[in-house]
TIGU-250952 format. One record per residue: x, y, z of N, C-alpha, C in turn. Coordinates in steps of 0.001 Angstrom, whole numbers, plus 524288, in hexadecimal, padded with zeros to 5 digits. Last residue first. Layout:
N
XYZXYZXYZ;...
//
This chain:
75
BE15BEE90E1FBC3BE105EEDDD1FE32BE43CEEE8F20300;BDFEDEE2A61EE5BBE30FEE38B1F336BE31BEE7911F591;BD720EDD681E75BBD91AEE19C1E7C8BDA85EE1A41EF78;BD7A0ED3A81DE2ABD5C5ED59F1E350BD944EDAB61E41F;BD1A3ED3451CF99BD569ED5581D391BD31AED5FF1DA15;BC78DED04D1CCE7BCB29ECB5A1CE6DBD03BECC0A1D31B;BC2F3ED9641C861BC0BAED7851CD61BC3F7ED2291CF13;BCC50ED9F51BF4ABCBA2EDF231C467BC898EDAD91C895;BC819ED2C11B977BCD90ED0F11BAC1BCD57ED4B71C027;BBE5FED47E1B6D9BBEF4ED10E1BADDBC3FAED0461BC00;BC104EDDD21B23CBBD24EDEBA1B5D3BBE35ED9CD1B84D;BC45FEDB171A820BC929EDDA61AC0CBC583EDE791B114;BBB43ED7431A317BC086ED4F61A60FBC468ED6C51A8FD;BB44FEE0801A3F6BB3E4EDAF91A64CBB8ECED72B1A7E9;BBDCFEEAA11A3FCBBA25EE69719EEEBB88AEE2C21A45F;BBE53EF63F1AAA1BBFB4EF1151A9AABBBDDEEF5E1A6DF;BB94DF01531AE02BBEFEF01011AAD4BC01CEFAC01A798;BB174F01541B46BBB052EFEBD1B034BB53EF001B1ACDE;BB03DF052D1BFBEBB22CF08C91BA6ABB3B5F066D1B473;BA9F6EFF451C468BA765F02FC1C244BAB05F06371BEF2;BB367EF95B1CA43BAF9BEF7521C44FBAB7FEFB111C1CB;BB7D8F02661CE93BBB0EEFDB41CB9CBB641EFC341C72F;BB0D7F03A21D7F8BB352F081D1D333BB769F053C1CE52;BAEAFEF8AE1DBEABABB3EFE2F1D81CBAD25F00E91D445;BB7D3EF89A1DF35BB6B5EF6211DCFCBB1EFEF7D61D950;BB8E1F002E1E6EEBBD51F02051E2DBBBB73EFD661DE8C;BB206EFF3B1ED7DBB1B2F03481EBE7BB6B4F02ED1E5F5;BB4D9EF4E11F0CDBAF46EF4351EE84BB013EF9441EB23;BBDA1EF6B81F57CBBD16EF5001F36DBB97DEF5441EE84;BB8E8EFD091FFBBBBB3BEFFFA1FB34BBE6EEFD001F6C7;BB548EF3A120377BB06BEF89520294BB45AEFC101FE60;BC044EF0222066ABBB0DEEB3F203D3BB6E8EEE831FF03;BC237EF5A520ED7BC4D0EF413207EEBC1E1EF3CF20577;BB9B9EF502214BFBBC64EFA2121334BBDC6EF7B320E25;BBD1AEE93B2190CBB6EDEEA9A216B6BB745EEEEA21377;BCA33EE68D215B8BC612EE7C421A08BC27EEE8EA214B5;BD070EE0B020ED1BD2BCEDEC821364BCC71EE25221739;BCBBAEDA44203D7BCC46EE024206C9BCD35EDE2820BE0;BCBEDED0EB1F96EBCBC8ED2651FDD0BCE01ED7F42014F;BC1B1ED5891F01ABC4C2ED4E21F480BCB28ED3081F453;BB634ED3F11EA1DBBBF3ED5491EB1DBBD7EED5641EEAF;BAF7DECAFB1E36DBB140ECC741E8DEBB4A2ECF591E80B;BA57BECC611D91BBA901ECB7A1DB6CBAB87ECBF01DFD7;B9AABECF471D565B9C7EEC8721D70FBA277EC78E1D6B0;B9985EDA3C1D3C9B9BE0ED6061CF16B9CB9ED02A1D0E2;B9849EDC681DB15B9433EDD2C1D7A2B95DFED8F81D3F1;BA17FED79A1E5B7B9E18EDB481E14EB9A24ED9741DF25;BA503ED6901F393BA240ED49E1EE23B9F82ED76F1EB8A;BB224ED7531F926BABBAEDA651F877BAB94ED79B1F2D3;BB8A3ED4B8205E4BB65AED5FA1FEE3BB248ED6061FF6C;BC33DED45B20F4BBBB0DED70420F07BBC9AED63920746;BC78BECA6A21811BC7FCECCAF21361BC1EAECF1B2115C;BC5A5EC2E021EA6BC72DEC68B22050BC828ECBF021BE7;BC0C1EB93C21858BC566EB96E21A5FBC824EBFFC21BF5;BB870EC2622122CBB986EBFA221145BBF52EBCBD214E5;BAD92ECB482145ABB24EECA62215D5BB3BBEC59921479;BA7DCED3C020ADABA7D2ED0CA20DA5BAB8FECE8220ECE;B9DB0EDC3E20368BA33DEDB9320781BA210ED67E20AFF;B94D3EDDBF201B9B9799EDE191FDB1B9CEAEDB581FEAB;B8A7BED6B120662B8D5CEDA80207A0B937FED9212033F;B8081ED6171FC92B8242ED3F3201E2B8646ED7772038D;B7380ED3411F4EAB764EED6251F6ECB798CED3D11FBE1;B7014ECE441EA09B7182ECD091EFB6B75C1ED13A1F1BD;B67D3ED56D1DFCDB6C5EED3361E39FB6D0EED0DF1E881;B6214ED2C21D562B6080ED48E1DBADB66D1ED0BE1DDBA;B630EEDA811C9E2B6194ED4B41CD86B6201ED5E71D474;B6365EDD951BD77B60F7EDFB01C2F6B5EA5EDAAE1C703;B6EC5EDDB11B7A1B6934EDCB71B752B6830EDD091BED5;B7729EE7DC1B4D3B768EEE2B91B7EDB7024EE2401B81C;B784EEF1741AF7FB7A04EEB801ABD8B7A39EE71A1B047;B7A11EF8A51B892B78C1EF75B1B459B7C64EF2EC1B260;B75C1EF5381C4CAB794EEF5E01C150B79C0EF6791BCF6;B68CAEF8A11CAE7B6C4FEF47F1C8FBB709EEF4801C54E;B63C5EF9531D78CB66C8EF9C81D3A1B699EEF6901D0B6;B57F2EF5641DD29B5D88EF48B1DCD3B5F7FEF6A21D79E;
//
């Protein structure tokens, strides 16, 4: 298994990323958080994609990082 840098090397539980809530699809991160809610599964997946590209561009301090994962985002 691979491992991130600066994360110590542990064994995961793996599950499905997506999931439906009251008719509503989110998805759970790396970070032990949910986002959501996406009216379909589609959203949900290009969700994940723009959420990526969001924290991999490391623009934000830690704090402006949890105020961003607090925002829901409307589709």
């Amino acid at each position: 298994m691979q491992v991130r840098a600066g994360d110590l090397k542990q064994h995961y539980f793996r599950s499905d990323r997506y999931f439906q809530t009251n008719g509503q699809w989110h998805f759970a991160t790396r970070e032990q958080t949910i986002e959501g809610p996406y009216p379909t599964k589609a959203k949900a997946e290009a969700g994940v994609t723009r959420y990526i590209e969001m924290i991999s561009c490391r623009l934000f301090n830690t704090s402006e990082q949890s105020i961003i994962n607090s925002l829901k985002i409307v589709v």
